[in-house]
C-alpha positions as CSV (number, residue, x, y, z in Angstrom):
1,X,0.0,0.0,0.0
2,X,1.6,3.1,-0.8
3,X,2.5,5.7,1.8
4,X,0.5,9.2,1.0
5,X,3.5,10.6,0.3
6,X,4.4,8.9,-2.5
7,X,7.8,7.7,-0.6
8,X,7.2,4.0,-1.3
9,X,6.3,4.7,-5.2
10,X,6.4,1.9,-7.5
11,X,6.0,2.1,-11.1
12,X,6.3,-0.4,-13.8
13,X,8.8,0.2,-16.5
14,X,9.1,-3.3,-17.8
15,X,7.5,-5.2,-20.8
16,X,4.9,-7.3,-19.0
17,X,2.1,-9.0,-20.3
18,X,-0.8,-6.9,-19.3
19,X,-3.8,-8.8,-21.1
20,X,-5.8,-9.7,-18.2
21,X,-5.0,-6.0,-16.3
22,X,-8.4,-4.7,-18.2
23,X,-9.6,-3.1,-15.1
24,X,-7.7,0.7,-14.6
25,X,-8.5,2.5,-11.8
26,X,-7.6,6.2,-12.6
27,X,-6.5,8.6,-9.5
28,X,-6.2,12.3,-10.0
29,X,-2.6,13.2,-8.0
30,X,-3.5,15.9,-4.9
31,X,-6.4,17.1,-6.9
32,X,-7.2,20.2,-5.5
33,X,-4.3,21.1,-5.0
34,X,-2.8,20.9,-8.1
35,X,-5.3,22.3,-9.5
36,X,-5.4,25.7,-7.4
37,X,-1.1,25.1,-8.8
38,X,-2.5,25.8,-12.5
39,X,-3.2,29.2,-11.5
40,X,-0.1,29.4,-9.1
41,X,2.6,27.7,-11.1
42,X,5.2,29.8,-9.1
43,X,4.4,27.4,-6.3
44,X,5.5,24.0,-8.2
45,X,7.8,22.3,-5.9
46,X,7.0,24.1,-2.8
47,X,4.8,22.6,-0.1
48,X,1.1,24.2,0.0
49,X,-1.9,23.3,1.9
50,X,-5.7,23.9,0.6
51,X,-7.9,25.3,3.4
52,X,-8.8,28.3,5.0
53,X,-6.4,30.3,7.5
54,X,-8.5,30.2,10.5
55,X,-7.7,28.7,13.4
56,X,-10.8,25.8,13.1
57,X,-10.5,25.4,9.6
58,X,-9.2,21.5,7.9
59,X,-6.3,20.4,5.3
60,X,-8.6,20.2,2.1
61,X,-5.6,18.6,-0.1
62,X,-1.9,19.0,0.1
63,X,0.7,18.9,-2.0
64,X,3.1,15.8,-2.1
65,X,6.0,18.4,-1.0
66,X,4.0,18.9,2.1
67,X,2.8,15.4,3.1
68,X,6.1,14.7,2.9
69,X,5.9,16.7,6.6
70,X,3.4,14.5,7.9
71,X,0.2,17.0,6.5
72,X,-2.6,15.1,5.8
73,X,-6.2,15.5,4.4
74,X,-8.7,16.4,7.5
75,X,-5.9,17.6,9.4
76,X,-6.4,21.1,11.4
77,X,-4.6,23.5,9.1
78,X,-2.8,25.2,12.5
79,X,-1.3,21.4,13.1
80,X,-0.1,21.8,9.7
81,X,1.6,24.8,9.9
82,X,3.6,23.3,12.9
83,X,4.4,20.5,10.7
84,X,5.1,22.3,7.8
85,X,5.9,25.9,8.6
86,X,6.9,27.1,5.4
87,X,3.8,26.0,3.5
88,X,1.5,28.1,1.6
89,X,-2.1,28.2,2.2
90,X,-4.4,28.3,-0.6
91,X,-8.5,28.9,-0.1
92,X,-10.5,26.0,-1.9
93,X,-12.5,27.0,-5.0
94,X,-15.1,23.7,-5.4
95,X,-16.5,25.1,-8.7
96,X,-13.4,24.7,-10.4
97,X,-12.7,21.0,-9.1
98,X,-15.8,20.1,-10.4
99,X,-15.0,21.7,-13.9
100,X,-11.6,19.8,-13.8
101,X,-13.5,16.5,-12.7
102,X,-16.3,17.1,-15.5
103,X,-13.2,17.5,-18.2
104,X,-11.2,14.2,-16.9
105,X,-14.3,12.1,-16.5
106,X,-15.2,13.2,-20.1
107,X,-11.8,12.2,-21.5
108,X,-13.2,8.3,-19.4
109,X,-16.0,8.4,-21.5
110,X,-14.2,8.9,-24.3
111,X,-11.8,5.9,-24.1
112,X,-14.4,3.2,-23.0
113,X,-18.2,3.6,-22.1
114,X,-17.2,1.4,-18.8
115,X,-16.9,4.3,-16.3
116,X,-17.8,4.2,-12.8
117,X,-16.8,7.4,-11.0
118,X,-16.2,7.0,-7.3
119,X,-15.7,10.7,-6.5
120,X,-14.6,13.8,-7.9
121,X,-10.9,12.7,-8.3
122,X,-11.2,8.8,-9.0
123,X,-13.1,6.1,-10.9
124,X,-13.0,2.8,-12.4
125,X,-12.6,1.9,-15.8
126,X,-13.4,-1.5,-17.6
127,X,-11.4,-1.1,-21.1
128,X,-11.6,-4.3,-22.3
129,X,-14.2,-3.5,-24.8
130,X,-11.4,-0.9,-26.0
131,X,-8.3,-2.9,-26.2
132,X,-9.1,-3.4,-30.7
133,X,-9.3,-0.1,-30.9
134,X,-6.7,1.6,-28.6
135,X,-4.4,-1.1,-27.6
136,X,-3.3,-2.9,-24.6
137,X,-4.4,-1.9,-21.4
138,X,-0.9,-1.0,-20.6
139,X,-1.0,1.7,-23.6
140,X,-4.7,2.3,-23.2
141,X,-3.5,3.7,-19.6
142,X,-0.8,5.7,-20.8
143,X,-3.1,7.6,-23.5
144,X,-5.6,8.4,-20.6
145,X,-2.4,9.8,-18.6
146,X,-1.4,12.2,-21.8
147,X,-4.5,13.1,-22.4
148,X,-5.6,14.2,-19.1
149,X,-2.1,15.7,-19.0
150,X,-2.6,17.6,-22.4
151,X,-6.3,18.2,-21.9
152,X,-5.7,20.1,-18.3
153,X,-2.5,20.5,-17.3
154,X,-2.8,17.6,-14.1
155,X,-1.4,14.4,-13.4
156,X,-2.9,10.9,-12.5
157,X,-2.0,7.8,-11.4
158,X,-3.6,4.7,-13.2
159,X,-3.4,1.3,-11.5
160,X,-4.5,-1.4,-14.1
161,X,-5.3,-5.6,-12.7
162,X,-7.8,-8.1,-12.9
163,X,-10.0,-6.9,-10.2
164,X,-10.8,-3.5,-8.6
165,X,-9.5,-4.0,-5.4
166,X,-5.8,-4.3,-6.4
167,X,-6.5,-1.8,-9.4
168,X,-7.0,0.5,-6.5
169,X,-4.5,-0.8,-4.9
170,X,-1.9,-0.2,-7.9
171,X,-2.7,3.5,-8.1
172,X,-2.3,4.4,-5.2
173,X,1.1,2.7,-5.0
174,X,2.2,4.3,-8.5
175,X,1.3,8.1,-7.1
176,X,2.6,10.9,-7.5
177,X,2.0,11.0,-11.9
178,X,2.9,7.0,-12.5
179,X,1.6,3.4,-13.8
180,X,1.3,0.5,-12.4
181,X,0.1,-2.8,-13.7
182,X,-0.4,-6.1,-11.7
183,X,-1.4,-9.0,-14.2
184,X,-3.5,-12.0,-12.7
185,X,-1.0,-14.6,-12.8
186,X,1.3,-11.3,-10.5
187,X,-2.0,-11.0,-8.4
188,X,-0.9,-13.3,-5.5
189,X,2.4,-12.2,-5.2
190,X,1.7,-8.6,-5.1
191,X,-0.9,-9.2,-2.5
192,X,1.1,-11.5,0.1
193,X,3.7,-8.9,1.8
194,X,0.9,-6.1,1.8
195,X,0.1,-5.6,5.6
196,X,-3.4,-6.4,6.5
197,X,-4.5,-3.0,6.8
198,X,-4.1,-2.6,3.2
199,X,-7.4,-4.3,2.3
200,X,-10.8,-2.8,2.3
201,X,-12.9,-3.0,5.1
202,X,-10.0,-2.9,7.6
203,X,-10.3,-0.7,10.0
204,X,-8.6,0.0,13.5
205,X,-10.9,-2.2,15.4
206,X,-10.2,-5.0,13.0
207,X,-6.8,-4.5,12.3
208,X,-6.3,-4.9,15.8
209,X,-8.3,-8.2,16.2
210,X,-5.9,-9.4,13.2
211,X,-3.0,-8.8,15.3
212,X,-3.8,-10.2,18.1
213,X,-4.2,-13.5,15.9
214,X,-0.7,-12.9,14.8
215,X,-2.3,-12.3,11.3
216,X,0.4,-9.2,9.8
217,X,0.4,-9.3,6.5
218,X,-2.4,-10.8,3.4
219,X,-0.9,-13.6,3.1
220,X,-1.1,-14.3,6.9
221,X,-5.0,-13.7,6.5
222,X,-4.7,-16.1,3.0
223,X,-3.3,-19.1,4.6
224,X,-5.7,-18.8,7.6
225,X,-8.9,-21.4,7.9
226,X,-11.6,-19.0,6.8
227,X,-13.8,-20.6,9.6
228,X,-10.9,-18.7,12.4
229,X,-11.2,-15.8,10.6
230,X,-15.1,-15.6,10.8
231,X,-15.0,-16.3,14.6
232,X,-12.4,-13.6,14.9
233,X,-14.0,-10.6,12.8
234,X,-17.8,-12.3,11.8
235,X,-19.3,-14.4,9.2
236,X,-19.7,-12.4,6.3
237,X,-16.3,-9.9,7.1
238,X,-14.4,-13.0,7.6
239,X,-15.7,-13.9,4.2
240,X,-14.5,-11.1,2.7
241,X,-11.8,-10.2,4.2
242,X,-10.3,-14.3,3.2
243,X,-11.4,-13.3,-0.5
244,X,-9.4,-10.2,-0.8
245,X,-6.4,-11.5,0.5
246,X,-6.8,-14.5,-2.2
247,X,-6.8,-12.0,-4.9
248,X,-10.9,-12.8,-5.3
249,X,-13.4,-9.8,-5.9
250,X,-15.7,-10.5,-8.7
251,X,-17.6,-7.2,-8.8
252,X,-17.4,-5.4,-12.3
253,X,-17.4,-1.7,-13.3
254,X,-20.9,-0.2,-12.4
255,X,-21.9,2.6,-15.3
256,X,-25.1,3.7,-13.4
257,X,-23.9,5.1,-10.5
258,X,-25.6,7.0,-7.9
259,X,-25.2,9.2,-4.8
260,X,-25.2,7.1,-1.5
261,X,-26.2,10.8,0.9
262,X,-26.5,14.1,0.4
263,X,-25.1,16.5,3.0
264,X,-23.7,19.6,3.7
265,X,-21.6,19.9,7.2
266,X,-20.3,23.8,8.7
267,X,-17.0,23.7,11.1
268,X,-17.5,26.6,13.3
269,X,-14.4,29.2,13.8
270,X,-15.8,29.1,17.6
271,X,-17.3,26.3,19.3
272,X,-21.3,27.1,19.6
273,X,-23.2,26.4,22.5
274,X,-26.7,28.6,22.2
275,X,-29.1,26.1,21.4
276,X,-31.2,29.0,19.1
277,X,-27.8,29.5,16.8
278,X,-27.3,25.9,16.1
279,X,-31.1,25.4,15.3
280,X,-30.7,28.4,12.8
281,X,-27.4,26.3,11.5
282,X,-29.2,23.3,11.1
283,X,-32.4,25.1,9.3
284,X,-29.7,26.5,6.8
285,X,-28.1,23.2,6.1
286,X,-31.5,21.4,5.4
287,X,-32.6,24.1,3.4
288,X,-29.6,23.3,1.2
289,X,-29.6,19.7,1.4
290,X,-33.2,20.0,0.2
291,X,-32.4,21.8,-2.6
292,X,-29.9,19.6,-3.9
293,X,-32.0,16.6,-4.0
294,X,-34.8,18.6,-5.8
295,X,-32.2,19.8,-8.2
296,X,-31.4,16.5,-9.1
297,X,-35.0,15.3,-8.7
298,X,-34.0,13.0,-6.0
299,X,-36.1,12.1,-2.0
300,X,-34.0,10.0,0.5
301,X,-36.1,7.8,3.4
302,X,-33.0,8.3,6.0
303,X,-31.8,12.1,7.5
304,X,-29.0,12.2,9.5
305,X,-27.4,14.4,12.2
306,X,-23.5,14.9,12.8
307,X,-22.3,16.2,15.6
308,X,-18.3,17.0,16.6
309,X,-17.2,18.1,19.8
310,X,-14.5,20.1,21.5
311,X,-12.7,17.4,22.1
312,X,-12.9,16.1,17.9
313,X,-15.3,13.4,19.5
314,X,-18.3,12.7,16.2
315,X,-21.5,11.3,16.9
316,X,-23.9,10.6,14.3
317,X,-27.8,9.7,14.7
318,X,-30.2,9.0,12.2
319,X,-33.9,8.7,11.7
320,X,-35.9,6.6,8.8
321,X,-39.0,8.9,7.8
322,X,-42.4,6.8,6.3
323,X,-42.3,8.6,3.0
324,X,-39.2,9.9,1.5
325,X,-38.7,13.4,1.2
326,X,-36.7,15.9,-0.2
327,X,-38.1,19.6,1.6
328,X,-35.7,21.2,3.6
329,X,-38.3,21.9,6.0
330,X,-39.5,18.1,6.6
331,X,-35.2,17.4,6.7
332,X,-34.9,20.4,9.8
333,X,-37.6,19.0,11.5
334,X,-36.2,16.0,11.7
335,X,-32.8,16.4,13.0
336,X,-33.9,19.3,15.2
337,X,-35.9,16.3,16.6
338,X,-32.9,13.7,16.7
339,X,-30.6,17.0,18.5
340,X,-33.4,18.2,20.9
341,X,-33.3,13.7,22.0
342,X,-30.0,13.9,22.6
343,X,-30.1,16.5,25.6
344,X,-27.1,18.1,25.3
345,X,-28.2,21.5,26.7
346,X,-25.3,24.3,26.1
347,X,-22.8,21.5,25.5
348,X,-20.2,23.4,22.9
349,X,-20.3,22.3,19.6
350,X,-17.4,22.4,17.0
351,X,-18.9,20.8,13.8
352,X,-22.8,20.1,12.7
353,X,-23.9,18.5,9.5
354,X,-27.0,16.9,7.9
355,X,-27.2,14.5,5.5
356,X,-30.2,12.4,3.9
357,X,-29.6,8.8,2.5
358,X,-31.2,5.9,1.0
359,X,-31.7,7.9,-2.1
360,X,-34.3,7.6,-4.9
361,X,-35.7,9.3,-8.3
362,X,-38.5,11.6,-7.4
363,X,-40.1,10.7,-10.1
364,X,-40.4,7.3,-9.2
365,X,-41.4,7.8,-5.1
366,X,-44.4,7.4,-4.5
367,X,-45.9,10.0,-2.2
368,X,-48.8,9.5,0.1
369,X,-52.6,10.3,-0.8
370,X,-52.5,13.2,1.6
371,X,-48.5,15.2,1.6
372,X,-48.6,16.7,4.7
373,X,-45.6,18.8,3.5
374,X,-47.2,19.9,0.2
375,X,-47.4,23.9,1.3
376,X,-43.7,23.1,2.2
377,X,-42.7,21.4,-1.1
378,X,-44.4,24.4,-2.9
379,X,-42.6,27.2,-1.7
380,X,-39.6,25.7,-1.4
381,X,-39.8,25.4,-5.4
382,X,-40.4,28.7,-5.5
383,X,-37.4,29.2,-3.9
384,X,-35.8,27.2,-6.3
385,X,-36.8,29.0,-9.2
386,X,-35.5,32.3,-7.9
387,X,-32.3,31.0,-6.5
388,X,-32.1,29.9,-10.1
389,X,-32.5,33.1,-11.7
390,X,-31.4,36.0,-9.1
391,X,-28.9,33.5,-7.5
392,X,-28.6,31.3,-4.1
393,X,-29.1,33.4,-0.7
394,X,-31.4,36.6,-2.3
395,X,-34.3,34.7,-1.0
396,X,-34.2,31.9,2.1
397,X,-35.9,31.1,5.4
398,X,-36.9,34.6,7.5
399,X,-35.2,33.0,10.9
400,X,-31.8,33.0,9.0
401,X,-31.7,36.3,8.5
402,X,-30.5,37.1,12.4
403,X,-28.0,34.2,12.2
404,X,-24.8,35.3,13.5
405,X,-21.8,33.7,14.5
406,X,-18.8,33.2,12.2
407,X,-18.1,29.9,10.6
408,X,-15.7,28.4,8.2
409,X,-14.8,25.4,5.9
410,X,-18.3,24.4,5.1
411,X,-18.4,20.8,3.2
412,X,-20.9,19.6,0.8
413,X,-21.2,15.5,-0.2
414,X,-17.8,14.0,1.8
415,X,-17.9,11.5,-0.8
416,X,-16.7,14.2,-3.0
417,X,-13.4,15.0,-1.1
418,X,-10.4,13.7,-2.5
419,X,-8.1,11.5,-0.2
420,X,-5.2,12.2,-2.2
């Protein structure tokens, strides 16, 4: 698994017979911030940090000179800057990471209909359908590299195997701006030295509970009786987790894609503690979660409240509704509902988000006889169509207009955040 700072990077610069590698998995390198570099090319080579200045503000992206230091993504820019004194801080600009990811995905599309984006930086690719046309999947990969190259001025890592799990796993070892390709009969080998926190669905907790088996490395977890392994981390992880070290994951690139949540999340400058000023926060975030599932005509079933305190400790609770919904009023009653259960009086609060999941067409939902939110739904349309016309924030919910209180490093989808 390759270290984020591309210290461990491994490229392959060998003939090798690459006809089963049809799966690529395609990486932008430090996305956003080499794309805030295009318009600061004096900075190339220098450590710089995306984020905002303020004390409470997060590490968006960094650039590879600056994890070199130890800076991460989600890492509290001042921590950062005692890591990495010298680095520059650059303010994220999310419209043009989405015009970047719209251009790479497009050049995707272009080489194979197989595309299955996995966030704004990343997707799979299934180019086997391509290979008459273009070429191996070796070349195939290095015509996506120049193109996205020539098309935009960024780099990417490409990772091409049998399976996505260790085309994933190739990219990120080939990062910063390299190739690497692991052929089927290569799988195994590749696989066996990795330590066991390299495969997916790994976590602390079960990393741990590996350990303590003595299980370090994949091919510790390969050789193991799969019926140890299911006592140690459960039937259907054990499963899993036996598969993936055995270089088994049948799942194919997915063109339909969809969301999993929508949410937006705000990290206050100062923790908040007046009940009245988080309810306006959390009125404000549903009223934009609600509009971005009505402009993709989407309702989710499930809302969800995040909560970070002083102390960086997250909880999250969540609530099922009976009809799916997608009015920003329907979503702040809700978590106002789940926060006022959770009794937590003037405790301070650092971070607050909202999020709605289990996601559907709106078209295709079927909403009761009687809507109880119809008044709702139709003025918050309304809304819509001005937002659309004079702009977001002319028009919005009376309360907000008092809110007070300043914030910063608000966060739409997570799933859009690069990791690297």
């Amino acid at each position: 698994m390759g270290r984020a700072d591309g210290s461990d990077r491994r490229v392959t610069t060998d003939a090798v017979d690459d006809a089963t590698a049809t799966i690529l998995h395609v990486d932008m390198d430090a996305f956003f911030a080499a794309v805030e570099l295009l318009d600061h090319p004096e900075l190339r080579g220098r450590p710089a940090i995306v984020g905002h200045p303020g004390p409470r503000s997060v590490v968006t992206s960094a650039t590879y000179e600056a994890r070199r230091f130890g800076v991460r993504s989600a890492m509290p820019v001042s921590q950062a800057l005692r890591l990495c004194p010298n680095a520059v801080i650059l303010p994220p600009h999310m419209e043009k990471y989405r015009d970047y990811s719209k251009r790479v995905m497009t050049i995707f599309s272009e080489i194979t209909p197989l595309v299955e984006p996995l966030s704004i930086d990343e997707a799979f690719l299934d180019v086997s359908g391509a290979r008459r046309l273009l070429g191996s999947p070796r070349r195939i990969a290095e015509l996506i590299r120049a193109r996205v190259r020539d098309e935009t001025g960024l780099t990417c890592s490409v990772g091409a195997a049998s399976t996505k799990f260790v085309a994933k796993l190739a990219s990120g070892r080939a990062k910063p701006d390299g190739l690497l390709v692991i052929p089927a009969s290569e799988t195994l080998a590749y696989l066996r030295p990795l330590p066991v926190g390299a495969l997916w669905g790994v976590g602390e907790s079960t990393q741990q509970s590996l350990l303590r088996l003595g299980l370090h490395t994949v091919g510790d977890l390969a050789d193991t009786p799969l019926h140890v392994l299911q006592r140690a981390v459960g039937d259907a992880s054990g499963r899993k987790l036996h598969d993936l070290a055995n270089g088994l994951d049948p799942r194919s690139v997915v063109v339909t894609s969809r969301e999993k949540s929508v949410g937006h999340e705000m990290t206050f400058e100062q923790d908040i503690s007046d009940p009245v000023r988080l309810r306006q926060e959390l009125l404000r975030l549903s009223s934009q979660v609600g509009a971005r599932l009505r402009k993709h005509e989407l309702v989710g079933r499930t809302v969800a409240l995040k909560l970070r305190f002083s102390d960086f400790r997250t909880v999250t609770r969540s609530r099922t509704l009976a009809e799916p919904t997608n009015v920003g009023r329907r979503i702040f009653e809700e978590v106002t509902s789940i926060y006022d259960g959770l009794g937590l009086g003037r405790t301070p609060i650092r971070l607050i988000g909202v999020r709605v999941e289990q996601l559907d067409d709106a078209g295709g939902s079927r909403l009761a006889l009687w809507d109880p939110d119809e008044e709702w739904r139709d003025a918050e349309r309304t809304l819509d169509q001005v937002s659309a016309r004079f702009g977001r924030g002319m028009i919005g919910p009376a309360s907000l207009v008092k809110s007070t209180g300043r914030t910063v490093g608000e966060t739409a989808n997570p799933r859009a955040l690069p990791d690297d």
